[in-house]
RODRENRO-518538 format. One record per residue (C-alpha): chain; y, x, z; residue number from 0; residue in one letter. Coordinates in steps of 0.05 Angstrom, whole numbers. Layout:
BEGIN
R   c        y        x        z     k   r
R   A        Y        X        Z   NUM   a
...
//
This chain:
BEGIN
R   c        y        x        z     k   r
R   A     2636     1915     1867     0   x
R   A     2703     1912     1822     1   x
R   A     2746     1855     1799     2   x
R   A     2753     1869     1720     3   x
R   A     2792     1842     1672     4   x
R   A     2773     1823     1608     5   x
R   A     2819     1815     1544     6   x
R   A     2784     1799     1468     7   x
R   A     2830     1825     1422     8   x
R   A     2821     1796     1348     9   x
R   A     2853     1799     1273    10   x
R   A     2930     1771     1271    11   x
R   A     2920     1730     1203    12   x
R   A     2911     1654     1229    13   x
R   A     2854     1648     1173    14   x
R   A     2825     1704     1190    15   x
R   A     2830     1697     1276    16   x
R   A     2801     1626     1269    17   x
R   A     2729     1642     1223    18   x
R   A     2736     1699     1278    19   x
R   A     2734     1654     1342    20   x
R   A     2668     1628     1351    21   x
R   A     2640     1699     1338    22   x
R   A     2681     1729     1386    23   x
R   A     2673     1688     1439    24   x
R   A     2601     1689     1442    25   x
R   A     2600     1762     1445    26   x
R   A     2654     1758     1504    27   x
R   A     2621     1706     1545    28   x
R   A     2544     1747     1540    29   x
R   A     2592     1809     1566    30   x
R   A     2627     1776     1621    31   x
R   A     2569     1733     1649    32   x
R   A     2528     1812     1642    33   x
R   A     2585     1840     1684    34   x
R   A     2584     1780     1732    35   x
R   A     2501     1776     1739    36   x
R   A     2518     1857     1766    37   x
R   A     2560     1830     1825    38   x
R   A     2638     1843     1792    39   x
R   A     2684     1795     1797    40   x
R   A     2716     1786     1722    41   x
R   A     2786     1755     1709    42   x
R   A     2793     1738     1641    43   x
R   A     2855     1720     1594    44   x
R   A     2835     1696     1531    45   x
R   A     2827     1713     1457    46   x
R   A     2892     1752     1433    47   x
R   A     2925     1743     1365    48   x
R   A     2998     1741     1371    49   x
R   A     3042     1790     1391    50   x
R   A     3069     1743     1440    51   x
R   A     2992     1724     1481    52   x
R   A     2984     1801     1480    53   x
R   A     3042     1813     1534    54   x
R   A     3026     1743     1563    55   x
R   A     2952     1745     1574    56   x
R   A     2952     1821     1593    57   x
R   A     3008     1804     1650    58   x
R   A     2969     1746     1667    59   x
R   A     2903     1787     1679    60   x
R   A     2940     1844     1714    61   x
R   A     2979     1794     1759    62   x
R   A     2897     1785     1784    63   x
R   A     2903     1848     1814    64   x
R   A     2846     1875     1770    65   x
R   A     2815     1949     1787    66   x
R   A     2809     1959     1710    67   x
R   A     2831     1924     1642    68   x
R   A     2771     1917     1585    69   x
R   A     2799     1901     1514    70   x
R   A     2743     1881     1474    71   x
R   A     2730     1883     1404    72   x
R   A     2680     1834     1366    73   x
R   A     2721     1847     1309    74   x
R   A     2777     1875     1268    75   x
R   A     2837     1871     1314    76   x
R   A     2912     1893     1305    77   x
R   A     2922     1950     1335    78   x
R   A     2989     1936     1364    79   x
R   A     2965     1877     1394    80   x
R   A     2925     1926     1443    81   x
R   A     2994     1972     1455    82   x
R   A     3026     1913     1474    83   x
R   A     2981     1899     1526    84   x
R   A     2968     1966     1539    85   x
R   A     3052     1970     1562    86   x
R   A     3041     1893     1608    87   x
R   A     2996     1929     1649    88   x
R   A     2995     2004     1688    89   x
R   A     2923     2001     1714    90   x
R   A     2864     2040     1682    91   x
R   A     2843     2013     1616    92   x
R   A     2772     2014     1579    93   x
R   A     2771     1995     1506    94   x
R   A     2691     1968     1495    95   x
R   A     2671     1948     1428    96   x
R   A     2627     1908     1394    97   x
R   A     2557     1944     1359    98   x
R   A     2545     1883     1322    99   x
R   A     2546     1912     1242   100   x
R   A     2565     1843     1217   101   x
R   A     2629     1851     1235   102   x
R   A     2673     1922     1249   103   x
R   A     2684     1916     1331   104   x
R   A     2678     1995     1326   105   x
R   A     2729     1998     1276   106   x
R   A     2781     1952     1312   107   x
R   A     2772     1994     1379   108   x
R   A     2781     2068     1342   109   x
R   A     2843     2034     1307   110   x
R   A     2865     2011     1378   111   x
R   A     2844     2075     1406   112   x
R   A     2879     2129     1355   113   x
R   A     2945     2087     1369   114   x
R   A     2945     2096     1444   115   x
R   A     2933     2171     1438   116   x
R   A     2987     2170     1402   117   x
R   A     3033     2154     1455   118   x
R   A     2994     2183     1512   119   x
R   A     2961     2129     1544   120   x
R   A     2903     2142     1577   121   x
R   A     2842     2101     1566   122   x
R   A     2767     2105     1558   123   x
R   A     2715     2083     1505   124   x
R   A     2657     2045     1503   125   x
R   A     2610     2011     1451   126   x
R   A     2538     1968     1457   127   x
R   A     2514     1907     1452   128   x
R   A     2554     1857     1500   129   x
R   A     2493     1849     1558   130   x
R   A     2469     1922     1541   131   x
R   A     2451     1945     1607   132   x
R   A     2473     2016     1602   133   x
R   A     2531     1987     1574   134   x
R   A     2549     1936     1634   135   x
R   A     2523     2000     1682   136   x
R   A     2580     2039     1651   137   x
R   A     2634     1994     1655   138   x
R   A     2619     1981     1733   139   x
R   A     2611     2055     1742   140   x
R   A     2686     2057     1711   141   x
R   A     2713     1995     1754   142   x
R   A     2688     2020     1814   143   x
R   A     2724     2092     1811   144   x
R   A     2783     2049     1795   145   x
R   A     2777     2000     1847   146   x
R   A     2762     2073     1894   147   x
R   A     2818     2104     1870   148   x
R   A     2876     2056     1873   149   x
R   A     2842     2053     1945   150   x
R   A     2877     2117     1965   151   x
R   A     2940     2110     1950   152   x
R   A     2974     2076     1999   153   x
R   A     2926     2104     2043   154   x
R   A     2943     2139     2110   155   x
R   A     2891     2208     2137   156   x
R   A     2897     2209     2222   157   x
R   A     2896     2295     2216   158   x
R   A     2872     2302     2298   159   x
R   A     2895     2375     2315   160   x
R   A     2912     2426     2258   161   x
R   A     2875     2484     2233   162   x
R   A     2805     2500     2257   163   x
R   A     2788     2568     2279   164   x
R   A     2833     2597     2206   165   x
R   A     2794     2549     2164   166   x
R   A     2836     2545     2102   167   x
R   A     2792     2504     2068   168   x
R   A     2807     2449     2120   169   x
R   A     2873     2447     2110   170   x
R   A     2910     2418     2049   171   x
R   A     2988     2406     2034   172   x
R   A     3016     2336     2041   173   x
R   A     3065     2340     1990   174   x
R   A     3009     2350     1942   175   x
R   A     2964     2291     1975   176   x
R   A     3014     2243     1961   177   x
R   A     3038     2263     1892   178   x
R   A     2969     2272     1867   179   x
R   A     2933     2220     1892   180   x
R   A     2981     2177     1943   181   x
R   A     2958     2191     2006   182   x
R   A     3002     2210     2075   183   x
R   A     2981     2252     2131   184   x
R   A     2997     2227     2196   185   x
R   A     2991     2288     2248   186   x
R   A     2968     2270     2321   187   x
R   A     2955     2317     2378   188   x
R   A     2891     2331     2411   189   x
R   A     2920     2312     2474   190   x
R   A     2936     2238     2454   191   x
R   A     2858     2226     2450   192   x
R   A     2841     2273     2515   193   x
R   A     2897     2220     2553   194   x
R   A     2869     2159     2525   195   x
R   A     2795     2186     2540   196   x
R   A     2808     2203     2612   197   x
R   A     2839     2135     2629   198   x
R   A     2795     2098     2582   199   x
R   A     2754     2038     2595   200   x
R   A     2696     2070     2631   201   x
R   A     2658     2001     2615   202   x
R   A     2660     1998     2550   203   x
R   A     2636     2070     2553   204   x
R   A     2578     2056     2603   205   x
R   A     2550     2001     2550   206   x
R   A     2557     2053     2492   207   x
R   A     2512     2110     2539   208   x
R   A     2458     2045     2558   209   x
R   A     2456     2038     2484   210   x
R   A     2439     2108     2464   211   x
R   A     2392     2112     2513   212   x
R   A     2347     2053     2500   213   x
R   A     2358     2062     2422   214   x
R   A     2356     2139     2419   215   x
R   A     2325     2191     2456   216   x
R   A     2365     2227     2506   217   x
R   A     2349     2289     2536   218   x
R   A     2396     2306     2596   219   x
R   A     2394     2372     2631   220   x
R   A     2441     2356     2691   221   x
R   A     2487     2416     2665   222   x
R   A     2513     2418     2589   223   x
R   A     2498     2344     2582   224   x
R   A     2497     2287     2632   225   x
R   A     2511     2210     2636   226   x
R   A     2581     2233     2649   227   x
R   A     2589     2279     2600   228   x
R   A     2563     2227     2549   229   x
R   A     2611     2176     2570   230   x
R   A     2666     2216     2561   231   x
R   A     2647     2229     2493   232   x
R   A     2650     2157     2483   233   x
R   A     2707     2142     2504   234   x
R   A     2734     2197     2465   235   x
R   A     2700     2157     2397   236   x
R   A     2735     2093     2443   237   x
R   A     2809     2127     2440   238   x
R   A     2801     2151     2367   239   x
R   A     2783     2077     2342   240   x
R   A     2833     2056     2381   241   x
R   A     2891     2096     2349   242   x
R   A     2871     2089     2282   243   x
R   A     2881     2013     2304   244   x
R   A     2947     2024     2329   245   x
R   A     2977     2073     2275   246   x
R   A     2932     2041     2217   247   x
R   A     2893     2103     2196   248   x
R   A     2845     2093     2139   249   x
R   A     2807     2158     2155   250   x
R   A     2807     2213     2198   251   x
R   A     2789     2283     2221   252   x
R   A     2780     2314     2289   253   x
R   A     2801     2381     2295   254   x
R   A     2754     2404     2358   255   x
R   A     2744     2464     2367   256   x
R   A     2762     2504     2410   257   x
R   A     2808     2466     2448   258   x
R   A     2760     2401     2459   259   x
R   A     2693     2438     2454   260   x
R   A     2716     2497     2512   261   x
R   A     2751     2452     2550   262   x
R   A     2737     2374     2551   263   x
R   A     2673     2358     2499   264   x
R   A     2654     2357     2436   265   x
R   A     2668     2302     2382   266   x
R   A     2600     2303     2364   267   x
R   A     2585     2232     2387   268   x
R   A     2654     2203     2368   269   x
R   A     2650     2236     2295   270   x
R   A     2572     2199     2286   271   x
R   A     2593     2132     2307   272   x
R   A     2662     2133     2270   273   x
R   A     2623     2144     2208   274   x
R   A     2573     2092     2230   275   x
R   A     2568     2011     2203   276   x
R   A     2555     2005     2275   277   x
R   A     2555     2017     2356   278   x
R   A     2536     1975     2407   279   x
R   A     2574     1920     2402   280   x
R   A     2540     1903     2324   281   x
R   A     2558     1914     2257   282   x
R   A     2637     1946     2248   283   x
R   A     2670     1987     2184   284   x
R   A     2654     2054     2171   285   x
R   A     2722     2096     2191   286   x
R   A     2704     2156     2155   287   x
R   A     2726     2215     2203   288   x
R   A     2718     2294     2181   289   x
R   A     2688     2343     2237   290   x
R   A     2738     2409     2243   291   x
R   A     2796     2364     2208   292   x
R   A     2773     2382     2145   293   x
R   A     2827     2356     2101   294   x
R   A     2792     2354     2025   295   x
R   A     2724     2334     2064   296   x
R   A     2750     2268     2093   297   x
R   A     2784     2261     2021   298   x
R   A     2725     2268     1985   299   x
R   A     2679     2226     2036   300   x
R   A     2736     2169     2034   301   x
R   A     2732     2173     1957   302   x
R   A     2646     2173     1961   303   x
R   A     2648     2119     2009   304   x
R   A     2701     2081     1973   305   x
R   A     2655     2082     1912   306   x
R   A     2587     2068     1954   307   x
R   A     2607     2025     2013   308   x
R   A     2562     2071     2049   309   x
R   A     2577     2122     2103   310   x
R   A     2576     2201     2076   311   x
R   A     2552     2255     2098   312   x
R   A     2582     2318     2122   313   x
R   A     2544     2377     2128   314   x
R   A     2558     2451     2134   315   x
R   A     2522     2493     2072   316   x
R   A     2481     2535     2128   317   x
R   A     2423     2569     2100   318   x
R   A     2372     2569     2029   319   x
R   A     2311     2576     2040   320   x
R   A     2277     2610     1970   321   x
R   A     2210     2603     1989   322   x
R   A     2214     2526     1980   323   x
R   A     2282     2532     1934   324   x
R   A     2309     2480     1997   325   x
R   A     2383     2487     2027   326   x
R   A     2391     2471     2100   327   x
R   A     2454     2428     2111   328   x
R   A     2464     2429     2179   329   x
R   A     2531     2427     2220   330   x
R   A     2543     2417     2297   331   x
R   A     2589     2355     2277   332   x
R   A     2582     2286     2243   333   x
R   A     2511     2269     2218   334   x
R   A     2531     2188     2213   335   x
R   A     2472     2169     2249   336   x
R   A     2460     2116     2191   337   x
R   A     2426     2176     2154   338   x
R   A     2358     2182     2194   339   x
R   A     2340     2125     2165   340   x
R   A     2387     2093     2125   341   x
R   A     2369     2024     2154   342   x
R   A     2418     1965     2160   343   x
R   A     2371     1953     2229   344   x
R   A     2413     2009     2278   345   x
R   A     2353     2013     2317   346   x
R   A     2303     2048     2263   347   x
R   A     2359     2098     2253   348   x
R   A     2368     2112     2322   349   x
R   A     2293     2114     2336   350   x
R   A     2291     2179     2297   351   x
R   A     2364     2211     2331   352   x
R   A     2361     2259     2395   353   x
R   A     2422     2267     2438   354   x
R   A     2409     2343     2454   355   x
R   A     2454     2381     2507   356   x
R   A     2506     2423     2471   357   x
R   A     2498     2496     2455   358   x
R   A     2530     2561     2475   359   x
R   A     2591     2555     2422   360   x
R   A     2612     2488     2457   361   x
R   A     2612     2509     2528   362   x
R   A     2656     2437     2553   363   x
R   A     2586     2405     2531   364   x
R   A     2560     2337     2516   365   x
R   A     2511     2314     2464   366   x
R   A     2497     2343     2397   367   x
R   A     2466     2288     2354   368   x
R   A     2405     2315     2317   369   x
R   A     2361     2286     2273   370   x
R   A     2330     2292     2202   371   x
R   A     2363     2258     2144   372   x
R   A     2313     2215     2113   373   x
R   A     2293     2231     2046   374   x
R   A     2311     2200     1978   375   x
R   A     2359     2220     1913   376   x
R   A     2418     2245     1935   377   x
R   A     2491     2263     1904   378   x
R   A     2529     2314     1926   379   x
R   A     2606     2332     1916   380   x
R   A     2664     2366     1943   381   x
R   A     2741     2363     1930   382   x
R   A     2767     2439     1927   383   x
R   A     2824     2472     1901   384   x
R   A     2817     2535     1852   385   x
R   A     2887     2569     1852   386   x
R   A     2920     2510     1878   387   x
R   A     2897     2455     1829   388   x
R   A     2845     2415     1850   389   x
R   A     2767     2407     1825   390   x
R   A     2704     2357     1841   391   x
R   A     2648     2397     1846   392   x
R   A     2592     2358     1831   393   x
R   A     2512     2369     1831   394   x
R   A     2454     2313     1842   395   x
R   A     2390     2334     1900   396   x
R   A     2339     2306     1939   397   x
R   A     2335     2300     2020   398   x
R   A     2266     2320     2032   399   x
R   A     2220     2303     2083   400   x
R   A     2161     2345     2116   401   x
R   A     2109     2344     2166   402   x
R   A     2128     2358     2237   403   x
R   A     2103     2429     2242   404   x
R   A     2141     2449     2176   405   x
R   A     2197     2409     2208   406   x
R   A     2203     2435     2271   407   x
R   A     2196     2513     2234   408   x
R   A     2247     2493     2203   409   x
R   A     2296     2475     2245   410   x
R   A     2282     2531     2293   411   x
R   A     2302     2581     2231   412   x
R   A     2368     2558     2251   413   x
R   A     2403     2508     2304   414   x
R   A     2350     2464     2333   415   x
R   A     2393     2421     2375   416   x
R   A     2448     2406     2306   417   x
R   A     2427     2346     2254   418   x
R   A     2395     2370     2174   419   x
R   A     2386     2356     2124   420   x
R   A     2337     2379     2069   421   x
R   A     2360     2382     2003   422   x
R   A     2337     2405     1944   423   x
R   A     2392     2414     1888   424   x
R   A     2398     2411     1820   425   x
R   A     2434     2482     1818   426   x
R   A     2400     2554     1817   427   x
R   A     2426     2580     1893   428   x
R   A     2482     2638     1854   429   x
R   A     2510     2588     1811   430   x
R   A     2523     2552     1879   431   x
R   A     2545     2601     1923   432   x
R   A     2581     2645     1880   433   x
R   A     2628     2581     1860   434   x
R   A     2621     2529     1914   435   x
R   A     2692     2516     1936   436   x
R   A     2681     2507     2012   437   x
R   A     2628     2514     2067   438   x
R   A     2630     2440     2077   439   x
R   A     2589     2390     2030   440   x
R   A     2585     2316     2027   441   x
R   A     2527     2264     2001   442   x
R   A     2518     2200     1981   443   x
R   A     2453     2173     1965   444   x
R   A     2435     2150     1893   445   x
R   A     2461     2175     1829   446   x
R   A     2532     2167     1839   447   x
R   A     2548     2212     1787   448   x
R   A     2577     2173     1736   449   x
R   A     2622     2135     1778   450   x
R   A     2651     2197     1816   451   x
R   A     2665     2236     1743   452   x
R   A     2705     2166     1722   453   x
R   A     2741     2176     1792   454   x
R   A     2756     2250     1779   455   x
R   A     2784     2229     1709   456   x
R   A     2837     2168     1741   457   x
R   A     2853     2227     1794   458   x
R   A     2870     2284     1732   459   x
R   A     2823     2326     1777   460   x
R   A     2771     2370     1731   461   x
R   A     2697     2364     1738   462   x
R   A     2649     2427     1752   463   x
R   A     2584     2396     1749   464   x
R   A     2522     2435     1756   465   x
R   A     2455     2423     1731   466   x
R   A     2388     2477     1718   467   x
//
C-alpha cells in the first residue's frame, strides 16, 4: 500500500473557516480512517485557511515522504490556497471533493482545479462521498502508481549480455530510460556470471537441486539434463543474486541465448527463481529478471510488480487458438514458478512444475521449467515504443484451466517441455496482432487496470487499451 497525504483546504474569511470547521473535519476524518481501513498509511496536515498554513502544512506533509498529495474539499476553498501548496510540494497531486450538496466541495475543487491548469500543473480529480468505496478504491489505485513510479527512478536495470538474436524490441536507449522515467542501465558481461557459476558454491547449489527434486518433479535423461547440469543452473541463479547484491541492481535481464544456451546452460532455472518470493532457503524478494534481456519487458514487469507486490509474468505471444478464441503464452524462459499456483506455500506451486530436459534450440542443456499457470482474472500489459515515443498497451484476460487430455493437446500443438499459459483476452486476435508492440507480454493477476493507467499518466506514456 501507499503513504498519502491528506490536506482539507477551506474558505479564507475567519467567519466563514470557523462555521466551516466542524463540517469539514468530519468529512476528512470518515475519508482518512476509509483510506486507512484499505491498508494506506495517511499523513495528514491540517485544515488550511491562510496563505501562510498552505506552504507550511503542504511542506510539512511532503517532508513525510508521501507517494501522493490529496487536497480535499468539504467546502468553498480559496483557490490560491491550493497553488500555494500545490508549489511546497513536487509529488503527484489528487484534488478529491466533497459530494455533500449542503455545501459546494465540487465547486471549491473546479475553482482549485481551473487555476492549476492554468499554470500547468498536473493533477487529477476526484469526487464522492468521503468512505465511498469506489472512491477510496480510486485514490489507492492513484497512490499506488505513484508510490510505483517514484520507485523507478533512482532505480538501476543489471542488462546481462546485449542484444538477443537482433531482437530490437529488447533493446531500449538509456539516455531515454533515464530522462523519461529515471532509470540507469548498468551493462555486465555474460562471462562475469559463467566465472562466478563455475567457481560457485557447489553447496549451496546441491541444496537448491535436493529442493527441486522433492518439491517438483524432475525428469532427468542422463544427456540434455542431469544433476549436474541442474546445479550449474543454480549456481548460475546463485552468481546473478549475487551481483545484483554487489552492484545494487533493482532488476534484471539475462541475455542467453546463444552464447549460454549453445555453450554453458540455459537461464531457465535462474530466470524462475529470480522472479520467485522464494527458493530453498524460505521466503526472499522477488528480483524481477527479463529472459532474452528484454529491456521494456523487465520495465514493464518492475512497474507491474511495483504496483502488485507480486511476481509477473513473462511470456512469449506464441500461438491463438480460434477454435476456443484462447492465446498460448508460452516462452522457453521465466515462468516465476509462483504462477502454477499462486500459493504463498512454495510447495503447492512446485507440486504442479516439471523440470523437463532442454530442447533442440538450447543444445548446452539443463532444465526447462514447465508448468500450467493456474487460472484466475488476469491483466495484461506491455511498455513499447511507436516511432520512438513510448505506449502501455493494456488489455484485461483470463488464465484458463482444462482437463488433462485438453491440456496435454494442447501443449503438444506447440513446445511441450516450455511453461503456458492460457489466456483468454479481452481483444478480437487482429486488433492484437496487427498492433501489439512486441512478441513479449507480461501479467499480473487481478484487475490492475486502473492503477497501471494512473502509472502511465505520472510516466507521460499514452495508453492503448483494448477491449471487444
Amino acid at each position: 500500500m501507499a503513504r498519502i497525504g491528506v490536506l482539507a483546504v477551506s474558505d479564507g474569511r475567519d467567519h466563514v473557516h470557523r462555521r466551516n470547521t466542524g463540517f469539514i473535519r468530519s468529512k476528512v476524518d470518515d475519508f482518512t480512517a476509509a483510506l486507512t481501513a484499505a491498508g494506506h498509511d495517511v499523513v495528514t496536515g491540517g485544515l488550511v485557511a491562510t496563505n501562510t498554513t498552505a506552504t507550511a502544512a503542504a511542506r510539512s506533509v511532503a517532508a513525510s515522504s508521501v507517494d501522493v498529495t490529496v487536497l480535499y474539499y468539504a467546502v468553498w476553498a480559496f483557490p490560491h490556497f491550493t497553488m500555494l501548496a500545490a508549489d511546497a510540494t513536487t509529488g503527484p497531486l489528487l484534488l478529491v471533493a466533497s459530494t455533500d450538496p449542503t455545501e459546494p466541495g465540487l465547486v471549491g475543487m473546479l475553482a482549485a482545479g481551473g487555476a492549476l491548469d492554468q499554470i500547468g500543473r498536473a493533477h487529477t480529480r476526484l469526487w464522492g462521498g468521503p468512505s465511498d468505496p469506489e472512491l477510496i478504491a480510486e485514490v489507492g489505485a492513484h497512490a499506488s502508481a505513484a508510490a510505483a513510479v517514484g520507485s523507478l527512478r533512482g532505480s538501476t536495470f543489471g542488462r546481462f549480455g546485449g542484444r538477443p538474436m537482433g531482437m530490437n524490441t529488447a533493446v531500449a536507449n538509456t539516455d531515454q530510460w533515464m530522462r523519461e522515467f529515471g532509470v540507469d542501465v548498468e551493462e555486465i558481461d555474460q562471462y562475469e556470471l559463467v566465472r562466478r557459476a563455475d567457481s560457485g558454491a557447489s553447496g549451496e547449489a546441491v541444496s537448491g537441486r535436493k529442493w527441486l527434486e522433492q518439491h517438483a518433479s524432475v525428469h532427468y535423461d542422463g544427456d540434455r539434463l542431469t544433476p549436474e547440469l541442474l546445479e550449474r543452473q543454480l549456481r548460475l541463479y546463485l552468481a546473478v543474486r549475487d551481483v545484483a547484491a554487489e552492484r545494487h541492481l533493482d532488476f534484471s535481464g539475462i541475455k542467453a541465448q546463444p552464447e549460454l544456451t549453445e555453450h554453458f546452460a540455459t537461464a531457465d532455472v535462474a530466470e524462475a527463481l529470480l522472479n520467485d518470493p522464494y527458493d530453498w532457503n524460505g521466503p526472499k524478494a522477488v528480483h524481477v529478471t527479463a529472459t532474452e534481456a528484454d529491456m521494456d519487458g523487465a520495465l514493464t514487469m518492475q512497474l507491474m510488480h511495483r504496483i502488485t507486490g507480486t511476481p509477473v509474468l513473462f511470456a512469449d505471444v506464441r500461438h491463438y487458438h480460434p477454435d476456443r478464441d484462447v492465446w498460448d503464452l508460452c516462452n522457453s524462459g521465466q515462468h516465476a514458478t509462483w504462477f502454477a499456483a499462486r500459493s504463498e506455500d512454495p510447495a503447492e506451486n512446485l507440486a504442479q512444475v516439471h523440470l523437463y530436459p532442454e530442447v533442440f534450440f538450447f543444445p548446452a542443456g539443463g532444465a526447462s521449467v514447465q508448468h500450467i499457470a493456474a487460472p484466475g482474472r488476469m491483466t495484461l500489459a506491455r511498455l513499447s515504443r511507436l516511432d520512438g515515443e513510448y505506449r502501455l498497451q493494456l488489455v484485461l484476460g483470463d488464465f484458463e484451466a482444462y482437463d488433462e487430455r485438453t491440456t496435454e493437446e494442447l501443449v503438444s500443438r506447440s513446445t511441450r517441455e516450455w511453461p503456458h499459459a492460457f489466456a483468454r483476452l479481452d481483444v478480437a486476435p487482429e486488433t492484437f496482432l496487427s498492433r501489439f508492440g512486441a512478441n513479449h507480454v507480461h501479467a499480473v493477476p487481478g484487475d490492475r487496470r486502473r492503477e497501471l493507467r494512473a502509472a502511465a499518466g505520472l510516466m507521460g506514456v499514452r495508453v492503448e487499451e483494448w477491449s471487444r
